[in-house]
C-alpha positions in Angstrom: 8.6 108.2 96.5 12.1 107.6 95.0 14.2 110.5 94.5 14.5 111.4 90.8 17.4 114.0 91.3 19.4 110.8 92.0 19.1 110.1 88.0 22.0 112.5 87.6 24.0 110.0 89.0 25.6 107.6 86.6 24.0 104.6 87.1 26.5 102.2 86.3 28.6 103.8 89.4 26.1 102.0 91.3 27.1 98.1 90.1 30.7 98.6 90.4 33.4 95.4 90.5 32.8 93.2 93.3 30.2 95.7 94.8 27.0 93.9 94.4 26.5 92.3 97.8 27.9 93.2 101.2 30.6 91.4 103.2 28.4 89.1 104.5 27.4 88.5 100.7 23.7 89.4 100.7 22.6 91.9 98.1 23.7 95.6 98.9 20.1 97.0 100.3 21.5 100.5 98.5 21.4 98.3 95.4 17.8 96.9 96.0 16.4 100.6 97.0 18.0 102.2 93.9 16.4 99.2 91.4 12.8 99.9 93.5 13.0 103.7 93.2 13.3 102.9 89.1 10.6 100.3 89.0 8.4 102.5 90.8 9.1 105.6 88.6 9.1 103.2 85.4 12.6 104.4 84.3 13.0 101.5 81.8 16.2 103.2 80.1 18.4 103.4 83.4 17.1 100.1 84.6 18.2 98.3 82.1 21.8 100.4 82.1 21.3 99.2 85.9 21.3 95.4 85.1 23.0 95.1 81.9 26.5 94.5 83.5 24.9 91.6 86.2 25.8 87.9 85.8 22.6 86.4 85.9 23.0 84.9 89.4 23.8 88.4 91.0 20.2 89.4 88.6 18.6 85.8 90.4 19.7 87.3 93.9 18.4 90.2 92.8 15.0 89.2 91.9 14.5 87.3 95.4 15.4 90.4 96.9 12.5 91.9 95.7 8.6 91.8 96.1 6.0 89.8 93.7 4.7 92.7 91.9 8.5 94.2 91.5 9.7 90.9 89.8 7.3 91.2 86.9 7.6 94.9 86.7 11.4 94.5 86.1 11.4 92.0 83.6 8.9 94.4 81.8 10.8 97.2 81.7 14.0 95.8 80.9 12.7 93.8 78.0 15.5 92.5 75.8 18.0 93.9 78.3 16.7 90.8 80.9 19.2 87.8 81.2 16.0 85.0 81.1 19.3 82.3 82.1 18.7 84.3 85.6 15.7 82.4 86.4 17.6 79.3 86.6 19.3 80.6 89.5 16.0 81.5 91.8 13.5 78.9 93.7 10.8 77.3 92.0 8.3 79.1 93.2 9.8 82.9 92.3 10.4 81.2 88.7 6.5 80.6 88.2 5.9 83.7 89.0 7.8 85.6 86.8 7.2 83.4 83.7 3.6 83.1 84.7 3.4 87.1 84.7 5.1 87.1 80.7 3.1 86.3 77.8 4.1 83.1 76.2 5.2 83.9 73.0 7.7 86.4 74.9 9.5 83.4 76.9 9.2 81.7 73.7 11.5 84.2 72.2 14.1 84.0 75.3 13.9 80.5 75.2 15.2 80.3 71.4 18.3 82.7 72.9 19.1 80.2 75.6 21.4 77.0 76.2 18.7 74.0 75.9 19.7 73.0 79.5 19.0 76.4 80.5 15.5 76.4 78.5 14.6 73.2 80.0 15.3 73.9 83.4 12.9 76.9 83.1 10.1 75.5 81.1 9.8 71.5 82.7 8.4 72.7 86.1 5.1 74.8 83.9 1.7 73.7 83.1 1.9 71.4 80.2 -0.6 73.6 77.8 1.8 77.1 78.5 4.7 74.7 77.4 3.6 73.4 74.5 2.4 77.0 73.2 5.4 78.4 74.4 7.0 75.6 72.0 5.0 76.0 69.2 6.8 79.5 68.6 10.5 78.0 68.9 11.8 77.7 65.7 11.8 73.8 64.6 15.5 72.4 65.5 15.8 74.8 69.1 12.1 73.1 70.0 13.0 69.5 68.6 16.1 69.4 71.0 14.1 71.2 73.8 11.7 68.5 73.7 14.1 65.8 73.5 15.6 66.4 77.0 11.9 67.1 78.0 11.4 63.8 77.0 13.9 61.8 79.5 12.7 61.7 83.3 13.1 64.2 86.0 16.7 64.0 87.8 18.2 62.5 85.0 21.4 62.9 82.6 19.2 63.4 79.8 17.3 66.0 81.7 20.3 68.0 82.5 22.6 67.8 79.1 23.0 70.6 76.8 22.1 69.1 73.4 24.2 71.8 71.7 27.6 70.2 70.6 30.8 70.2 68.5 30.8 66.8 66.5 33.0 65.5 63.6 33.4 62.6 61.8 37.1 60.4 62.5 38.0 60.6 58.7 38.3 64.8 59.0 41.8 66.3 59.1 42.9 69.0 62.2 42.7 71.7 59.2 39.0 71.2 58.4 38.0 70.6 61.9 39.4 73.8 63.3 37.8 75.9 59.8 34.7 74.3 61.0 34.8 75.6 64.5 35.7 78.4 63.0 33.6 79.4 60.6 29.7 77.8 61.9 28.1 79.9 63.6 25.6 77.7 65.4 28.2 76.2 67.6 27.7 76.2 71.1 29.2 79.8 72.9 31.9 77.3 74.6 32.8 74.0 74.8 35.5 71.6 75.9 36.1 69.4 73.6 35.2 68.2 70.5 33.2 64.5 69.8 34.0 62.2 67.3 30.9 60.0 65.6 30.4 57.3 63.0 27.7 57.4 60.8 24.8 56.6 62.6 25.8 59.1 65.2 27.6 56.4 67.6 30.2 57.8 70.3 33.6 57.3 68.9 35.7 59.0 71.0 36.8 62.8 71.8 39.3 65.0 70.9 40.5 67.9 73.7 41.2 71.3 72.2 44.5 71.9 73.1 45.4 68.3 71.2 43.4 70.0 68.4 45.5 73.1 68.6 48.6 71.5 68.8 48.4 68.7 66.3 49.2 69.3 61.9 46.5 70.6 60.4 47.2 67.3 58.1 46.5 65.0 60.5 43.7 63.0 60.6 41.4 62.8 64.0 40.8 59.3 64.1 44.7 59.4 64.7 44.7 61.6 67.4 41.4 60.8 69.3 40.8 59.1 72.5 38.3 56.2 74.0 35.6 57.8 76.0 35.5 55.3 78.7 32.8 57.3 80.8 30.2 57.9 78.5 26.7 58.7 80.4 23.7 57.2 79.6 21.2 60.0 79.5 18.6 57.9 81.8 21.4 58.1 84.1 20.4 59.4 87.9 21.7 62.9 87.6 23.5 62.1 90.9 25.3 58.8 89.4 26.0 61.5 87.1 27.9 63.7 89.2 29.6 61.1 90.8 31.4 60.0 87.6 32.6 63.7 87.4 33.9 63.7 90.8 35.7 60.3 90.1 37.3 61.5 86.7 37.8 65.0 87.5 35.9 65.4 83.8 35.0 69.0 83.2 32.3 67.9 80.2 30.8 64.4 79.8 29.4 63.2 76.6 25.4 61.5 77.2 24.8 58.3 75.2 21.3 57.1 74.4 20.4 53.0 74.6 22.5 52.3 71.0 25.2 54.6 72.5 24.4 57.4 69.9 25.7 61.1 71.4 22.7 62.9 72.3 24.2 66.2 74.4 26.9 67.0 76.5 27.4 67.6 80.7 29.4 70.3 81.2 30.8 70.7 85.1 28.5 74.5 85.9 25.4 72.4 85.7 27.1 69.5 87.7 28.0 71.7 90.5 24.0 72.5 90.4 23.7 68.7 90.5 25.5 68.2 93.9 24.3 71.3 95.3 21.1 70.3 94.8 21.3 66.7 95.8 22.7 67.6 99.3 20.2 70.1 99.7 17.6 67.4 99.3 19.4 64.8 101.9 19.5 68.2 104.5 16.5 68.6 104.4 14.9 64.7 104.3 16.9 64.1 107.2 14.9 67.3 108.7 11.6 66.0 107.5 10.8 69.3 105.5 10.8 67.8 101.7 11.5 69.4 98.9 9.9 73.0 99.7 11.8 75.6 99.1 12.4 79.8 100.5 9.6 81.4 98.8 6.6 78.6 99.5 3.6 79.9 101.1 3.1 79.2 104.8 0.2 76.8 103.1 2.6 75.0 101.5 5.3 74.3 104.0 2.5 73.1 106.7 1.1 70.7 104.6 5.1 69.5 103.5 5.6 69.4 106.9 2.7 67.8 108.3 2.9 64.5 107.8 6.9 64.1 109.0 5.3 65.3 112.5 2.5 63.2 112.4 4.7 60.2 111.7 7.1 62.1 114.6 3.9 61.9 116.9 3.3 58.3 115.8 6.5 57.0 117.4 5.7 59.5 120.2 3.1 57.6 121.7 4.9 54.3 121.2 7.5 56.2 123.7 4.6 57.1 125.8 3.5 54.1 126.2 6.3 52.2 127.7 6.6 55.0 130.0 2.8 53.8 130.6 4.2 50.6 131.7 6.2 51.8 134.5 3.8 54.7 136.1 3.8 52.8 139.3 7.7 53.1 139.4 7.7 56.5 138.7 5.6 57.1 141.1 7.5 55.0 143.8 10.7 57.2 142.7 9.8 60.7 141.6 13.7 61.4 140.0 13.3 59.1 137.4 10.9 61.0 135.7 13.3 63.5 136.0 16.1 62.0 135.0 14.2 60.3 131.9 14.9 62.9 129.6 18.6 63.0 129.9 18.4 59.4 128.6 16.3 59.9 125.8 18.4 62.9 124.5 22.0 61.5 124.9 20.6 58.8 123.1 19.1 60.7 120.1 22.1 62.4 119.5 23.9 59.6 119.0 21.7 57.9 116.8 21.6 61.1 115.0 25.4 61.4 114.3 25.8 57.9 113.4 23.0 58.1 110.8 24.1 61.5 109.4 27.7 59.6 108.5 25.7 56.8 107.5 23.7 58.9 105.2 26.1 60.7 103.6 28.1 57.9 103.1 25.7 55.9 100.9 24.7 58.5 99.4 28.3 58.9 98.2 28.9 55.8 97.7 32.1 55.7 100.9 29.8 52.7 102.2 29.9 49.9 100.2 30.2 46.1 100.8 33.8 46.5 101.1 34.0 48.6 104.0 30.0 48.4 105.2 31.5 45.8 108.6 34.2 47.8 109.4 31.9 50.9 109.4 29.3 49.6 111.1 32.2 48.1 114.0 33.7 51.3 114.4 30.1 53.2 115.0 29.4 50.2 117.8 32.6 50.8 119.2 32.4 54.6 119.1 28.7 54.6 120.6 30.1 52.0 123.8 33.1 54.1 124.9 30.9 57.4 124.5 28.2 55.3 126.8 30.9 54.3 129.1 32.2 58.1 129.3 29.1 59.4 129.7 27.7 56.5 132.1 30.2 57.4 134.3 29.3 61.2 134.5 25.7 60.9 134.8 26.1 58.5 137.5 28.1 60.7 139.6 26.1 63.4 138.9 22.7 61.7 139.6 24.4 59.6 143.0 25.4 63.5 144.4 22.1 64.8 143.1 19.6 62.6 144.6 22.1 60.8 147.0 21.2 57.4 145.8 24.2 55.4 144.5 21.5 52.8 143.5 20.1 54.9 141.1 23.3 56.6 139.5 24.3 52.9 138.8 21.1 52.0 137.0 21.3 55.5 135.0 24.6 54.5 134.3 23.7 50.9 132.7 20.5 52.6 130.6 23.0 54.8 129.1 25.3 52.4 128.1 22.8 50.2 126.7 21.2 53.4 124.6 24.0 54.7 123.6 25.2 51.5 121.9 21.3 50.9 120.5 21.1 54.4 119.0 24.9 53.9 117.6 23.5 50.4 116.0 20.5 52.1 114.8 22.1 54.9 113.4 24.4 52.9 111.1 21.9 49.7 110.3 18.6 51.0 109.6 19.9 53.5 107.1 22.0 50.8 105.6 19.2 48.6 105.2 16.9 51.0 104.1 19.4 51.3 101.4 18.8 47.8 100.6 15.7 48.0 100.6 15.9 51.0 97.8 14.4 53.3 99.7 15.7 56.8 100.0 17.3 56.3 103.6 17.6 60.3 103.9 13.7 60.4 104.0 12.9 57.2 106.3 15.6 57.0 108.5 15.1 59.7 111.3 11.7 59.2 112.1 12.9 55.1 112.9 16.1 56.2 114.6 14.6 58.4 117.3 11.8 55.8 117.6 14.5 53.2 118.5 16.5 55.8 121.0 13.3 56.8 122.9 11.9 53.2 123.3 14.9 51.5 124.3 16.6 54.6 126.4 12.7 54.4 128.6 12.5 50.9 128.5 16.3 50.2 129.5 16.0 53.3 132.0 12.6 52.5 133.7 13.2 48.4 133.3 16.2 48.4 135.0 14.5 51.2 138.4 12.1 48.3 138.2 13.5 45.4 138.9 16.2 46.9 141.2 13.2 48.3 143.3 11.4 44.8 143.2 14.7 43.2 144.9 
């Protein structure tokens, strides 16, 4: 039971600057104990004291600090105190539950207080019937721009914009511009930069406020505008999105819709959520474990997992069964079955570090036809001097070991000859499943250790063969 003479304490003593995780930058346990101890004596008053000074990703650390039942309970008790933008920072999963455990017309409320990036990214992953209720209490122009970027495709520009923006036409002067942003209150909190349209709502250009703030108030900002040349189209892969940023160094991004009309605005926080995410996905499709996240169920994760390892078991038996092939030279030399391994797993390593550049390079766009030959030479020539270096070693090794130079040389061959196979696979199939336009961070590994395992054994056990049959 939590202590209640610790309510004498002031409770904002307990948040203090810089003071909400430890060094190693997980959430203070003190912290988490103190917020239990006021859930479980429903102290709404100091709880929300407690949370009211939290930037909603220490709150989002926060809530996947704690249990189920707590999350709800907190939201709850806080009420209006509760930064809903919080939820954008948690998995999937944790943000289900906590919506699922808040009546509708609730969110519905905190959605209307929230960027329309923010309320999209919370409502798009809910059953379609709770969305369109939780809609149907938004106020008309909030909803109509919620469902807008609803309406574009997952993992797209238009998905991710904000829809609020500053626009003016070309013909308005500095003065009224800057008694505008002044005095209309339904501007976006910030902003960095303001758009200039033409009468259908077509991208003109942009005007940055510092030019704003430094130009006559008489002067006209068609004079003083500049050419966007890197508009987005909002059916733009959220990626190819990110990648303009990165190349411009842009800090916002206006999003164009087919007739180039301006539809929202990328600002660089949700960017950096972009890339974050992106590379989280390649991590973890090289690793075979999808898109599942921290807080799935062990149900869950199995069944995302399952069928990467059955695939893995697939190629497997392929390995097996050149191994099959050979039995009777095993048999005939017993160290080869020993030494097999060592093959195998020099050889999957290498494939695996040529295919994580190779990866990472498409999926940056550092490969391209201009330098795709030169890439792909360097990885052979990297992958035959490693085979040579290490040819060399595990043939001494394996000569002194078993006292057979004959084998140490024919170890030393089927590494040279995996080694440059895996370097080759590593670098072409991901390359050509690229061509293919398939997702080469999902395909590749399972086809790259394939190719390392067969060739290694087959190299490995083809080569004992014929030297015994001489």
């Amino acid at each position: 039971m939590y202590n209640k003479g610790m309510e004498a304490i002031d409770v904002k003593e307990t948040v203090q600057e810089n003071s909400v995780y430890t060094e190693d930058n997980a959430v203070r346990p003190d912290l988490i104990t103190r917020i239990e101890g006021l859930i479980e004596d429903q102290n709404s008053s100091d709880l929300r004291e407690l949370i009211e000074p939290l930037h909603e990703s220490e709150l989002g650390d926060i809530l996947q600090a704690l249990d189920s039942d707590e999350r709800a309970s907190l939201v709850s008790l806080t009420g209006d105190e509760f930064d809903y933008a919080s939820l954008t920072e948690v998995d999937e999963a944790i943000r289900l539950e906590v919506v699922n455990a808040i009546p509708n017309e609730q969110i519905a409320e905190a959605v209307t207080e929230l960027d329309s990036d923010d309320a999209v990214f919370i409502l798009e992953d809910m059953e379609q019937a709770d969305r369109d209720e939780i809609l149907s209490f938004v106020p008309f122009e909030e909803r109509s721009r919620i469902i807008r970027s609803l309406d574009y495709p997952e993992e797209t520009a238009g998905r991710r914009m904000q829809t609020e923006f500053v626009a003016v036409p070309p013909y308005w002067t500095i003065g009224q511009t800057i008694d505008y942003l002044r005095d209309d209150n339904n501007l976006p909190e910030s902003f960095y930069e303001v758009f200039v349209i033409g009468p259908s709502f077509e991208l003109i250009g942009y005007v940055t406020l510092d030019n704003i703030l430094r130009t006559s108030r008489k002067t006209k900002i068609e004079d003083i505008k500049e050419v966007t040349v890197h508009p987005i189209s909002a059916l733009e892969d959220q990626e190819e999105a990110a990648r303009v940023f990165e190349q411009y160094d842009l800090v916002s991004a206006a999003v164009v819709d087919e007739a180039n009309r301006l539809v929202g605005v990328l600002t660089i926080d949700d960017v950096v959520d972009v890339i974050q995410q992106e590379a989280d996905e390649d991590i973890k499709r090289l690793a075979g474990v999808g898109d599942e996240e921290l807080s799935d169920s062990v149900f869950e994760i199995t069944k995302s997992r399952f069928t990467w390892l059955f695939l893995n078991l697939i190629t497997a038996i392929m390995a097996s069964a050149v191994i099959g092939i050979f039995d009777a030279t095993i048999q005939e030399m017993v160290a080869l079955a020993i030494l097999m391994p060592i093959v195998a797993s020099m050889g999957g390593n290498a494939g695996t570090q040529s295919m994580t550049v190779a990866v990472r390079g498409l999926a940056t766009n550092d490969i391209d036809n201009y330098n795709m030959m030169r890439t792909i030479r360097r990885e052979v020539m990297v992958g035959l001097l490693n085979g040579i270096f290490f040819a060399v070693l595990i043939g001494v090794i394996s000569t002194f070991w078993f006292s057979n130079e004959s084998l140490g040389l024919i170890i030393g061959i089927a590494m040279i000859v995996n080694m440059l196979c895996a370097a080759l696979a590593g670098i072409l199939i991901p390359i050509a499943l690229d061509k293919m336009d398939i997702d080469p961070a999902i395909a590749s590994s399972v086809f790259v250790t394939t190719v390392t395992d067969v060739v290694g054994f087959f190299a490995f056990l083809g080569l004992a063969a014929w030297w015994l049959s001489i």
